[in-house]
C-alpha positions as CSV (number, residue, x, y, z in Angstrom):
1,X,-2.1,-9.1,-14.4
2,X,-2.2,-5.4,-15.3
3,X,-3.2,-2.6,-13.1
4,X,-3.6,0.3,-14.3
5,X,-5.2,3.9,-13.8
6,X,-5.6,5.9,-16.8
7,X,-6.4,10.0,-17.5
8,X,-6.5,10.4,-13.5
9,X,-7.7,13.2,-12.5
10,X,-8.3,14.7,-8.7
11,X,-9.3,18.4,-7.2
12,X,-10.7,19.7,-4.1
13,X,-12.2,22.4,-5.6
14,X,-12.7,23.5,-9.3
15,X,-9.7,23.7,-11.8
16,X,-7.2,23.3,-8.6
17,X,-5.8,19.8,-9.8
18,X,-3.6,17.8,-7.4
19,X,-3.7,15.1,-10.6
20,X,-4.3,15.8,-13.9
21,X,-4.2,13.5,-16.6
22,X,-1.8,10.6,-14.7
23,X,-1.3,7.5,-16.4
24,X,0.3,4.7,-14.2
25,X,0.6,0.7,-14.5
26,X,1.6,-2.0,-12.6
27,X,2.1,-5.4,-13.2
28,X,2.2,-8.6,-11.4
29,X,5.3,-9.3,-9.8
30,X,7.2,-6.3,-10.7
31,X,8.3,-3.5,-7.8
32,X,7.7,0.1,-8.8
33,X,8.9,3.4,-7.0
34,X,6.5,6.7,-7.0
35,X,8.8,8.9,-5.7
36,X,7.6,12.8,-5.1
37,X,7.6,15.8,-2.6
38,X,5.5,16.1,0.1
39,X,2.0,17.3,-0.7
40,X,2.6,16.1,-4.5
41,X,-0.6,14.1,-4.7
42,X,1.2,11.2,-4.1
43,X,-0.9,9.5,-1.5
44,X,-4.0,11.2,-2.9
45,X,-3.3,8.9,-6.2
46,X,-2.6,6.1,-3.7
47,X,-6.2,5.8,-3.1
48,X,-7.6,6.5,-6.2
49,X,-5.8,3.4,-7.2
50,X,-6.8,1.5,-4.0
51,X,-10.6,2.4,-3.9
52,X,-10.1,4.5,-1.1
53,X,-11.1,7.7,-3.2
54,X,-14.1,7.7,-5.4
55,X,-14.5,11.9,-6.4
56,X,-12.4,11.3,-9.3
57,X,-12.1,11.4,-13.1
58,X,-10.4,9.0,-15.3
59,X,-10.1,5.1,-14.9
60,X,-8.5,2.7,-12.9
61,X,-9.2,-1.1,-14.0
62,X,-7.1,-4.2,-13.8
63,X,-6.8,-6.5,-17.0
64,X,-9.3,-3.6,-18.5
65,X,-11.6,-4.1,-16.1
66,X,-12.8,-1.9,-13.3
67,X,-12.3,-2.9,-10.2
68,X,-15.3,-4.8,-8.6
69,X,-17.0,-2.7,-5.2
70,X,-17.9,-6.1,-3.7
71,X,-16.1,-8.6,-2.1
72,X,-12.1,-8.8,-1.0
73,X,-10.7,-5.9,-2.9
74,X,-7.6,-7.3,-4.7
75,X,-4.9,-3.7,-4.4
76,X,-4.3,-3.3,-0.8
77,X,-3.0,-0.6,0.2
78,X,-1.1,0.2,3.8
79,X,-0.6,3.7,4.7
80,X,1.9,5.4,6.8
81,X,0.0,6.0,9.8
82,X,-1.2,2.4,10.6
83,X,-4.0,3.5,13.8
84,X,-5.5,5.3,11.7
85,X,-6.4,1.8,9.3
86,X,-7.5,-0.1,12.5
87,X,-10.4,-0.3,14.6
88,X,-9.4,0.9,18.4
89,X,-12.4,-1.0,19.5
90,X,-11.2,-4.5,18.3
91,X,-8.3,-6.8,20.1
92,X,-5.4,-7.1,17.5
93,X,-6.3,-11.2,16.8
94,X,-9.3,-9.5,15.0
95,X,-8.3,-7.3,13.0
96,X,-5.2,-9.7,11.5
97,X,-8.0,-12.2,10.7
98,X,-10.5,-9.3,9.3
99,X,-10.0,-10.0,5.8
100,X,-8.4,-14.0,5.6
101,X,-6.6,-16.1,8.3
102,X,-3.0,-15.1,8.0
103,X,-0.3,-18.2,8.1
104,X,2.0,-18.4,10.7
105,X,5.0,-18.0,8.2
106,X,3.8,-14.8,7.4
107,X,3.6,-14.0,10.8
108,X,6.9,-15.5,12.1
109,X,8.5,-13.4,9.0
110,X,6.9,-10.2,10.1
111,X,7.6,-11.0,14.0
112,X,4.6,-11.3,15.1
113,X,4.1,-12.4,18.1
114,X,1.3,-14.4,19.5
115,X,1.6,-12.1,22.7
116,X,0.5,-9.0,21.1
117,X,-2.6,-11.0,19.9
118,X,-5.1,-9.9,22.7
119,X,-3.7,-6.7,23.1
120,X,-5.8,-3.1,22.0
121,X,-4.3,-1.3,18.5
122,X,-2.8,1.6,21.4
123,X,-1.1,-1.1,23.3
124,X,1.6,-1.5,20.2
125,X,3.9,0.7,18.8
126,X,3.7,2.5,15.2
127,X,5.9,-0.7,14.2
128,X,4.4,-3.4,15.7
129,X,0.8,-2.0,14.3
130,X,2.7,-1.9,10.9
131,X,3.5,-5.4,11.2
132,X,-0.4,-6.2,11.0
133,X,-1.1,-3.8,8.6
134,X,1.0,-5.5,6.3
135,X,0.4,-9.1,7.3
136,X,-3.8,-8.5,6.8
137,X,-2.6,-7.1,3.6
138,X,-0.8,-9.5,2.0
139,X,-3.9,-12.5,1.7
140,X,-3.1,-14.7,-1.1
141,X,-6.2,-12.8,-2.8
142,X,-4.0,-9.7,-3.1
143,X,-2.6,-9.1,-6.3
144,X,-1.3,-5.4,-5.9
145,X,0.4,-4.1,-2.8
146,X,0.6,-0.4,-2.8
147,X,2.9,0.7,0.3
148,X,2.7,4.5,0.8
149,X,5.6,5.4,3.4
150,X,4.9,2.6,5.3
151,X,8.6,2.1,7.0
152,X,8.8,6.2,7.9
153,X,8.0,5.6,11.5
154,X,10.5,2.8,11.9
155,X,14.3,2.7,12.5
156,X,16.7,1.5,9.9
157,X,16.9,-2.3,11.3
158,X,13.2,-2.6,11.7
159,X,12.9,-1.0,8.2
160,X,15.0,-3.2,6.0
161,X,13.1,-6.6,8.2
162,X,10.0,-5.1,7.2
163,X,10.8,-4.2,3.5
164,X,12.5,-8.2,3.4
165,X,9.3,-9.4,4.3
166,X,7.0,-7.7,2.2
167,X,9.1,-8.3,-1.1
168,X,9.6,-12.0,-0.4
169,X,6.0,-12.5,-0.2
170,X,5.3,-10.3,-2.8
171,X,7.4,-12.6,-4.9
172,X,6.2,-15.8,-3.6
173,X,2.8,-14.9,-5.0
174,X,3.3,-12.7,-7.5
175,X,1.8,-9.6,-6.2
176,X,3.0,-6.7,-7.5
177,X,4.0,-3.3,-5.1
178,X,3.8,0.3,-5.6
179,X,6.7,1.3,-3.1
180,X,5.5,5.1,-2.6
181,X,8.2,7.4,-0.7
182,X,10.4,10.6,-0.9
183,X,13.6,8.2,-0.2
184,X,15.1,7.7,-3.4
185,X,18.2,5.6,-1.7
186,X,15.2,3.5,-0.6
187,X,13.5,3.1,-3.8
188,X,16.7,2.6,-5.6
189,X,17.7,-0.1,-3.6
190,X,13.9,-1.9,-3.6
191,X,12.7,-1.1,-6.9
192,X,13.1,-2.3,-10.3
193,X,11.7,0.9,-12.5
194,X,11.1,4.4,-10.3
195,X,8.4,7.3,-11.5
196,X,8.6,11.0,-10.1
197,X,5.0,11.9,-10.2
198,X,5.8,15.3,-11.4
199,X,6.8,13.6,-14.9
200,X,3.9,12.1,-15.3
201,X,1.3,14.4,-13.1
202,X,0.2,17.3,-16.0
203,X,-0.8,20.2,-13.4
């Protein structure tokens, strides 16, 4: 499978482009870096790609088609601030299982523990949060991961467990990830291609 956005263009206001005329793909399987400064549009194009934004021009399809508005949306994407992707009002067992019932190896690889299960979103740390952010995101149904700073918050240890995890699913069922950061040594050392978004961004 192919995704792809084409012609992408994003402004808050008039001629102001944060994205102009981006082309970007990703296929199944592979592991991509988007590497660019703060502010570069970066996680702006992250949801364009996602669904998250809509006030856009240009295309974003997979296998040439768009992307369907119903149902389980198959690019996921996990941001760098996981609260704010959570409902504080729901236990933690609820919002795993929000969009599929997540296997225990996935859960055991992430270190999940069942005692974190009943506890409220502000009961965790940034990490732990993470750790269900990424499990919900990884359903079988998911055929693009796009992970936008998602290991900023953590220390180095907890960062490399995390990053094992994610690629080994990813690779077990072919999903591929848009690994999104301003940490080239990271990207280098996950990624098997690397774009700086100012060489292909036209503003």
């Amino acid at each position: 499978m192919l995704l792809k956005g084409e012609n992408i263009r994003f402004s808050y206001k008039g001629d102001d482009w944060v994205l102009k005329d981006v082309d970007i793909s990703l296929k199944s399987g592979e592991v991509l870096g988007l590497i660019g400064d703060s502010g570069s549009g970066k996680s702006t194009l992250c949801k364009i790609l996602s669904g998250y934004e809509n006030n856009y021009q240009g295309n974003v399809s997979i296998d040439g088609k768009e992307i369907g508005k119903k149902g389980y949306n198959p690019v996921q994407l996990v941001f760098q601030h996981p609260e704010k992707a959570v409902n504080p009002k729901w236990k933690m067992k609820d919002i795993l299982n929000e969009g599929h019932d997540v296997s225990q190896d996935i859960l055991d690889s992430f270190g999940i523990k069942q005692a974190w299960f009943n506890r409220w979103p502000n009961e965790l740390s940034g990490g732990e949060l993470q750790r269900f952010a990424l499990a919900r995101a990884l359903s079988p149904k998911t055929r693009f991961l796009i992970a936008d700073e998602i290991t900023t918050m953590v220390d180095t240890v907890t960062q490399a467990q995390i990053w094992n995890t994610v690629l080994d699913v990813a690779e077990e069922q072919n999903t591929g990830v848009l690994v999104v950061s301003h940490d080239k040594n990271l990207i280098k050392h996950l990624c098997h291609d690397t774009i700086h978004l100012d060489d292909i961004n036209n503003v």
